[in-house]
C-alpha positions in Angstrom: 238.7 163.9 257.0 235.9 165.3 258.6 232.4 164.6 257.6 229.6 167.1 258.0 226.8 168.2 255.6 228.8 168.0 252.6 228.0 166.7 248.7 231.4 166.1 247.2 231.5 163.4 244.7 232.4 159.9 246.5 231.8 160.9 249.7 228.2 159.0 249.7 229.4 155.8 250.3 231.8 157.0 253.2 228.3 158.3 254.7 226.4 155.3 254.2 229.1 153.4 255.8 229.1 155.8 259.3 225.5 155.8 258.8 225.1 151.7 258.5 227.6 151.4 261.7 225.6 153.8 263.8 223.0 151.6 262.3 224.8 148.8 263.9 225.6 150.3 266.7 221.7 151.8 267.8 220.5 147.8 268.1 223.0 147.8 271.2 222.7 151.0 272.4 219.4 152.5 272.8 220.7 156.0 272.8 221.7 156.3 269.3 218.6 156.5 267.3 218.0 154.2 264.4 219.0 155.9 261.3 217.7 155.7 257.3 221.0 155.4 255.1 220.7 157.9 253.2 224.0 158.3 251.7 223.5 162.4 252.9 225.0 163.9 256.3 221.8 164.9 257.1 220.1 166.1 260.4 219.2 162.4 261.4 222.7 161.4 261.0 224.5 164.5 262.8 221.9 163.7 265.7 222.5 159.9 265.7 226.9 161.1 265.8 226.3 163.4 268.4 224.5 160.7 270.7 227.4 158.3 270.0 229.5 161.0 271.1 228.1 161.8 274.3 227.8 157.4 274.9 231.5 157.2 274.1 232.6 160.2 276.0 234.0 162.2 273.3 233.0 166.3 272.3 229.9 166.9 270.9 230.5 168.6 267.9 228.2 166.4 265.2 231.0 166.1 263.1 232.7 162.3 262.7 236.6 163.6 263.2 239.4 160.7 263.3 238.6 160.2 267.2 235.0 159.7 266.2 235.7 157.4 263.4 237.8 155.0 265.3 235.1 155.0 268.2 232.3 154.0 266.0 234.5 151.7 264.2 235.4 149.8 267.2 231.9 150.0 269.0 230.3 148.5 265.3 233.0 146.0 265.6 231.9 145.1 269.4 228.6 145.3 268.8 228.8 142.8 265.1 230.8 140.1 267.4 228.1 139.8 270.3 225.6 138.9 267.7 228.0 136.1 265.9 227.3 132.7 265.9 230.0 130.8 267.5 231.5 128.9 264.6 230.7 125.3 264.1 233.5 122.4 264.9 234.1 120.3 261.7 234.2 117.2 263.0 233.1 114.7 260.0 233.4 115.0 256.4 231.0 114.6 253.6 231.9 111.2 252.8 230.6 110.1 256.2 231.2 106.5 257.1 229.5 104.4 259.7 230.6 104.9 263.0 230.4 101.5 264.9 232.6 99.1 267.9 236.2 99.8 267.7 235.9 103.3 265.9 237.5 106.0 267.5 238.2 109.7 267.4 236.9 113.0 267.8 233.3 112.0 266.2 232.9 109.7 269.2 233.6 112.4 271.5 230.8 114.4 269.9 228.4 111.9 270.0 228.6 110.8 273.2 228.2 114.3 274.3 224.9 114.5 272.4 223.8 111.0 274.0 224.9 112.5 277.9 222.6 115.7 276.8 219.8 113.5 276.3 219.9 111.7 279.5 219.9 115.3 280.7 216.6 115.8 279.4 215.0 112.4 278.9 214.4 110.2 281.6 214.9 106.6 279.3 218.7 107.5 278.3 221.1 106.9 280.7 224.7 108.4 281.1 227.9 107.4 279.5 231.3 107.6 279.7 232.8 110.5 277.2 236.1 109.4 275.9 236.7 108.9 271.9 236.4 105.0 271.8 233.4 103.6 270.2 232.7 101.0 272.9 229.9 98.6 274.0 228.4 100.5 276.3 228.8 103.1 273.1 226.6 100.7 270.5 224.0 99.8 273.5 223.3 103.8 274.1 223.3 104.4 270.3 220.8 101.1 270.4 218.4 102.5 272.7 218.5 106.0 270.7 217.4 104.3 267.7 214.8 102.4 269.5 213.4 105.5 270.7 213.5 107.5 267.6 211.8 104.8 265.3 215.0 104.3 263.2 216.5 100.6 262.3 218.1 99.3 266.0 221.4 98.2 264.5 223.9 99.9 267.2 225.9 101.6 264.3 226.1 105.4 263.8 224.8 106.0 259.7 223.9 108.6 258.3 220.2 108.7 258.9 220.8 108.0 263.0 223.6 111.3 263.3 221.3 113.1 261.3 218.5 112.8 264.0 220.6 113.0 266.8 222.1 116.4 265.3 218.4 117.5 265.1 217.1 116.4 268.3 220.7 117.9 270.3 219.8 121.4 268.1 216.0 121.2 269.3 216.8 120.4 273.3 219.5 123.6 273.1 216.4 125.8 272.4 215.2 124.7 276.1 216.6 125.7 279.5 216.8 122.6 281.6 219.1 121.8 284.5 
């Protein structure tokens, strides 16, 4: 099917949808202008296809043929997976339990990655070793954590202490330090 200026019955939302992917596709590429979604193949839109069609290469002809379609399709599709958020890694359940000496598993990993990012950044932390045991050296790092964030010093990973390590790892991401 090709679109171009038409008003058949049903065909709006096909428009709207080439219109919202150009859309898409104008906050990566500065050469397609930023288009209203209209729902109409108006002059905006045939402008906004015949950019994308010089960008991708293809004839300019303002009309959205099946080569069109599967370029703007796949450039939409590029351009919606560079501004994903990497998807977060489950690693404790709702019923958390305490995480304390002789735990282990992935959660330990996790933490002691967020502990090692804070020595990064604070000079009072110091570096640990990362494996998924639950250790002394573990409880004393979580210990001095604790002491420095004003919770209860009680070497043992609640709630309350993961929550503000969660928070302060997410807040020192925000800044670039080496």
């Amino acid at each position: 099917m090709i679109y171009n200026n038409f008003n058949q019955e049903g065909e709006t939302s096909a428009i709207t949808e080439i219109q919202q992917y150009l859309r898409n596709i104008s906050y990566s590429n500065p050469e397609i202008p930023r288009i209203d979604l209209s729902g109409a193949y108006d002059a905006q839109t045939k402008k906004a296809v015949e950019n994308f069609q010089r960008f991708s290469g293809l004839p300019v002809t303002g009309r959205v043929d099946y080569s069109t379609w599967k370029a703007i399709v796949r450039e939409n599709s590029l351009h919606l997976k560079s501004k994903e958020m990497p998807y977060k890694l489950p690693c404790r359940s709702f019923d958390f339990g305490n995480i304390k000496i002789g735990y282990s598993g992935d959660i330990v990993y996790v933490l002691k990655i967020m502990l090692n990012n804070f020595c990064r950044k604070y000079k009072n932390y110091k570096k640990i070793e990362i494996n998924d045991k639950y250790d002394h050296e573990t409880e004393e790092a979580v210990k001095e954590f604790q002491k420095i964030s004003m919770l209860p010093v009680t070497g043992i990973v609640d709630k309350e202490t993961w929550n503000t390590m969660v928070s302060i790892y997410s807040t020192c991401k925000l800044y670039d330090y080496k």
